[in-house]
C-alpha positions in Angstrom: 112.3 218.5 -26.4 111.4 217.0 -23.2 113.2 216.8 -20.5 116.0 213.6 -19.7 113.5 210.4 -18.2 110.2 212.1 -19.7 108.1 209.7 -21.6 106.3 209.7 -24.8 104.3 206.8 -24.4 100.6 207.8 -25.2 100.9 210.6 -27.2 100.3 210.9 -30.6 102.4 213.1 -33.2 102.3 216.6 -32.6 100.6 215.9 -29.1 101.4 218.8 -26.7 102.8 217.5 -22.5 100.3 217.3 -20.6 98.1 215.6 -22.6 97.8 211.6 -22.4 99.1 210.0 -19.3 101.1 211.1 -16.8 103.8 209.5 -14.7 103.7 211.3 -11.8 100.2 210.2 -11.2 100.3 209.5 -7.4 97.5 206.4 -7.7 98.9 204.8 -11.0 95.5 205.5 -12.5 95.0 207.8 -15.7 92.3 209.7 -16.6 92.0 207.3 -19.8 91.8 203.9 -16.6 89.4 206.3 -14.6 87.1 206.8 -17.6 87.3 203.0 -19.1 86.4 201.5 -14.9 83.5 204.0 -15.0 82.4 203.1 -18.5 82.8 199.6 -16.9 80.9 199.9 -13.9 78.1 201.6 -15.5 77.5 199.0 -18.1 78.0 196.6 -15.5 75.5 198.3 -13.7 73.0 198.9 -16.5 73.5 194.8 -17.5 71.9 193.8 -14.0 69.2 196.0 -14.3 68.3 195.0 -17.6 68.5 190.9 -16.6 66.2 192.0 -13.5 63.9 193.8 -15.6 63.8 190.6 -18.0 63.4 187.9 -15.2 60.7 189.9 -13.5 59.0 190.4 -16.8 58.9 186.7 -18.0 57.2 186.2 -14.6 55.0 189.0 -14.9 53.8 187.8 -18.4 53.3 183.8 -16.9 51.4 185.4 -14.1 49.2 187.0 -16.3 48.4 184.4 -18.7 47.6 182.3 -15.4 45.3 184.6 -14.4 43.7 185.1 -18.2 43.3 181.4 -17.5 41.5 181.8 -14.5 39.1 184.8 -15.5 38.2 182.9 -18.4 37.0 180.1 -16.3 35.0 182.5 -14.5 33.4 184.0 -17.6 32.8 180.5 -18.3 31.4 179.7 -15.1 29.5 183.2 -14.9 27.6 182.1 -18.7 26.7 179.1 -17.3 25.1 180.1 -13.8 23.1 182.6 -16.6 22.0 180.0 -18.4 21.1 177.8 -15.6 19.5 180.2 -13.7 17.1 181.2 -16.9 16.3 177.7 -17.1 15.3 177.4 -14.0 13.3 180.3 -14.7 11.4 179.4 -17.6 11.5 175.9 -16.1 9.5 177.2 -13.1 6.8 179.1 -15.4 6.2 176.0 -17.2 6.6 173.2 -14.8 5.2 175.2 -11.8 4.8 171.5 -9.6 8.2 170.1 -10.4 11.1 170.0 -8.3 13.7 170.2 -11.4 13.9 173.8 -11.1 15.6 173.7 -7.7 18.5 171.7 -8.9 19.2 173.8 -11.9 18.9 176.8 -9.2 21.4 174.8 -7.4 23.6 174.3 -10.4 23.4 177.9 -11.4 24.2 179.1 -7.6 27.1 176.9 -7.6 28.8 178.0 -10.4 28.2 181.8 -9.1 29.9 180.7 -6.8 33.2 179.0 -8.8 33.2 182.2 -10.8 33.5 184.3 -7.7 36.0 182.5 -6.8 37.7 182.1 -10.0 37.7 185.7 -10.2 38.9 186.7 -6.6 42.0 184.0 -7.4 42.8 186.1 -10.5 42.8 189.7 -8.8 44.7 188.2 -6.4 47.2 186.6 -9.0 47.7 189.9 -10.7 48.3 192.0 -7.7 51.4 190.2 -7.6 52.9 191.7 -10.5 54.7 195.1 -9.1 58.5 194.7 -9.9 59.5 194.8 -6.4 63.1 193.8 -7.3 63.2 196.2 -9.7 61.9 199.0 -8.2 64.5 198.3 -4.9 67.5 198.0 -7.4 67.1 201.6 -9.2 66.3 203.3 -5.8 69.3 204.9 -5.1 70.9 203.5 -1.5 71.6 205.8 1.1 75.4 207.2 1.4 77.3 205.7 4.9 79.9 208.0 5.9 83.4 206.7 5.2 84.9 204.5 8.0 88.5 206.3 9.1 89.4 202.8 11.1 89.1 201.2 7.6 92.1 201.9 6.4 94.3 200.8 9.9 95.3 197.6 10.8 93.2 196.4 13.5 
């Protein structure tokens, strides 16, 4: 038997003192509190990472398809100055004393240029997509000494 005042809340049968909680805990925490607001925090913890990771991945993938968009407009572009430019080549063998050739070289230059463009907008677009929120939230942050005037009325 225990002695007078001792409690037997927590324990299970044949559970042997010491075990379970203890009264004379100076705090009022138990180990069985301490372990449940760690198990707490960390989830808590490991839930904002996760939504950061999701938000900055939903952005990541709309940045992407905008710049998919982009480089295939430039592809587009690219197959056109090509075929303009081949015109204007065969065009200029054929029709050497015509002045046509000179606006399809004009037509095919210009959309060089759109797909150099297009393209230089879309490596642009996708060097955006680092997870800078992400990567500051899992560094770990650096440790401030404890503050003794903290704990006094001021």
């Amino acid at each position: 038997m225990d002695g007078p005042g001792a409690s037997h809340q927590g324990r299970g049968a044949g559970s042997r003192p010491g075990q379970g909680e203890r009264e004379d805990d100076p705090q009022g925490k138990t180990w069985r509190g301490v372990v449940c607001g760690v198990s707490v925090a960390l989830r808590s913890a490991v839930d904002a990472r996760v939504r950061l990771f999701r938000v900055e991945s939903r952005r990541a993938l709309q940045v992407a398809a905008g710049a998919l968009a982009l480089a295939a407009a430039a592809l587009l572009m690219l197959a056109t100055a090509w075929l303009s430019l081949v015109g204007a080549v065969i065009g200029w063998a054929v029709l050497a004393g015509f002045q046509w050739p000179w606006v399809l070289l004009a037509v095919g230059a210009a959309c060089l240029l759109l797909g150099w463009l297009g393209m230089r907008s879309a490596r642009a677009l996708l060097a955006t997509i680092n997870f800078d929120a992400t990567a500051r939230a899992l560094r770990p942050s650096p440790v401030r000494p404890a503050d003794p005037s903290a704990g006094t009325p001021g």
